[in-house]
N, C-alpha and C positions, 0 to 999 in steps of 0.2 A: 436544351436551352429553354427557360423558361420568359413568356414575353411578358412584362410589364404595361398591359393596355389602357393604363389612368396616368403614366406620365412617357411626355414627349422625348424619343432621344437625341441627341446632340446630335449637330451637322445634317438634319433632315432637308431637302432642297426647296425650296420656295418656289411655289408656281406665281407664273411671271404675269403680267396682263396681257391677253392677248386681243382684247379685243372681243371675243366669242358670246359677254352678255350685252354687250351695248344698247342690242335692241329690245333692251327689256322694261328701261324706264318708262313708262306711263302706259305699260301695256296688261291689256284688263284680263284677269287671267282664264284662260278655257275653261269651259264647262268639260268637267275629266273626272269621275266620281272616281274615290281608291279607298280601298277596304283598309279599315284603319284599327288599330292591335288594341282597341277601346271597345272593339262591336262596332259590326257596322258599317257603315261607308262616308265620308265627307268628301263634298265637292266643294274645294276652296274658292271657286268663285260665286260660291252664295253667303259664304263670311259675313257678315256685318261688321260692323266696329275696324278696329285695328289686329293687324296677326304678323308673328313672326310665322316665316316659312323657309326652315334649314335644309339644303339637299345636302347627301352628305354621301359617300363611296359605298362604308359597310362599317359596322361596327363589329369587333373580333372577338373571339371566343378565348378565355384562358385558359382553355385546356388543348385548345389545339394548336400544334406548331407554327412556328413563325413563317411567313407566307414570304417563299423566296423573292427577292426583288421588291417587295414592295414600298421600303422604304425608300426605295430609288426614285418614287415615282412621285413628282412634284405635289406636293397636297392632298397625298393619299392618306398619309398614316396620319392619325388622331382623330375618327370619330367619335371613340368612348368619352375623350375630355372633352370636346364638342357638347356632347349630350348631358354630359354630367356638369358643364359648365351651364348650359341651359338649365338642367335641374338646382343647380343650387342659386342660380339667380331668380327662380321661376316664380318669387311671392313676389318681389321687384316688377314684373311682367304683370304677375296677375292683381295687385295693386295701381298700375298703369292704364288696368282694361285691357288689357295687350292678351291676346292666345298666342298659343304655341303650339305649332307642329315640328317634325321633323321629317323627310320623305327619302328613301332611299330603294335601289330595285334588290334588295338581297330579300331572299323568302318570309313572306309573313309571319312563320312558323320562329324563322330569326330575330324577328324583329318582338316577336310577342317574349321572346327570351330573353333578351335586351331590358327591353320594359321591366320587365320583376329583378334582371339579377341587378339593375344601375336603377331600380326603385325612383322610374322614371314619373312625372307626376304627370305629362301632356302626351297624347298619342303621338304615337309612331303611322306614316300612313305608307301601304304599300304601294311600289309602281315597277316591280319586275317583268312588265310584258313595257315599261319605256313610253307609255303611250300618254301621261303627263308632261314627261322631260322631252317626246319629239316634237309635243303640240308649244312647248315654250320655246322648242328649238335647244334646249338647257348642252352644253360640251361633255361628253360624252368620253371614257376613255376603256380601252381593252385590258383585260390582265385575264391569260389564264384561261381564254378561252370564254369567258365574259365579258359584257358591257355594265360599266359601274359610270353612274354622274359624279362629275365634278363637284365638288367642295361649293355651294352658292347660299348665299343669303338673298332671302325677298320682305321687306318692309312692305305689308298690303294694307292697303286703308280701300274701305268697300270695295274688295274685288279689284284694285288695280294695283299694280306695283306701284310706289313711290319712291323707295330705294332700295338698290340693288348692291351688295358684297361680295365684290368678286376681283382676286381673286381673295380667300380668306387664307390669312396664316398669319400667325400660330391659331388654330382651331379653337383654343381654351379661351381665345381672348374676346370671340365672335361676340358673347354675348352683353358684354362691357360696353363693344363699338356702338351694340343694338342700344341698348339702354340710353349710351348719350345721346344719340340721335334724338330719340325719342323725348327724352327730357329738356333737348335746344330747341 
C-alpha cells in the first residue's frame, strides 16, 4: 500500500477541545534551547519580533509503510501538509516580519530529512527528550511505544504567547487561520 503523505484522507477524526492548552495564553515561553535542523540551537524565548511556533506529532516517510492505527488518532495524520502548507505560505510570513518554526520530538536526523525532501524554507527545531513541551505543559499523546505532541499552534510576540491553536484541523489550513489573525 502506498501512503500519500501531501494529501488528507477522508473521514480522519477531529480532535476535540479539551481544554489541555488554556493555560497557555499570555504565558512567556521558557528558556529551553533545541537544536534546530538549520545548525545550531534556538531558544524561542529570546525571539524578538513576532514568530509562528507549529508543534506538530511527526512528519512521515514515503517509503515506509503506513503506521497501523494512526489515522485513528484525532489530529494525528497530516504533518507533511502542515509543513508544506507553512512552506508555501512562508513569503506571506516573512513579508509580515513574522518567523517560522516548526517543533516536533521525532529524531533530528528526521527531521533534517523533512527539511530537504518538503524543501522546507524555516527550521525545524528538535525536542525528543520533551523537555520544551513538559516546560509548556504542551498534551502529549502515546503511539507505539512513544510520546509524540499534540497538533498546537503559538502566535509569540516577544517571547510570550498571544495566541494559541488548539485544537488544529484540517492541518493544511493552520496557516491561512495564522495569516488572518495576523493581518486583523
Amino acid at each position: 500500500m502506498v501512503k500519500n503523505l501531501y494529501m488528507l484522507p477522508e473521514g480522519l477524526p477531529e480532535p476535540v477541545e479539551d481544554g489541555a492548552c488554556d493555560h497557555l495564553q499570555g504565558l512567556a515561553l521558557p528558556s529551553v534551547t533545541r537544536p534546530a535542523t538549520s545548525g545550531g540551537s534556538v531558544d524561542l524565548s529570546e525571539l524578538p519580533g513576532t514568530a509562528v511556533v507549529f508543534f506538530y506529532p511527526m512528519t512521515g516517510k514515503p517509503e515506509q509503510p503506513p503506521m497501523r492505527g494512526w489515522n485513528k488518532i484525532p489530529g494525528a495524520r497530516g504533518c507533511t501538509t502542515q509543513c508544506c502548507g507553512f512552506r508555501d505560505r512562508y513569503p506571506e510570513f516573512q513579508a509580515l516580519g513574522v518567523s517560522v518554526y516548526g517543533v516536533s520530538a521525532q529524531p533530528l536526523a528526521d527531521q533534517k530529512e523533512a527539511v530537504e525532501r518538503l524543501r522546507l524554507p524555516y527550521p525545524l527545531l528538535n525536542d525528543t527528550d520533551l523537555k520544551l513541551a513538559e516546560a509548556l505543559e504542551l498534551p502529549l499523546f502515546d503511539y507505539d511505544g512513544h510520546r509524540y505532541i499534540k497538533r498546537i499552534t503559538l502566535l509569540v510576540e516577544g517571547g510570550v504567547i498571544r495566541q494559541v491553536y488548539y485544537p488544529v484541523f484540517p492541518p493544511h489550513l493552520n496557516p491561512t487561520d495564522v495569516l488572518a489573525q495576523l493581518r486583523s
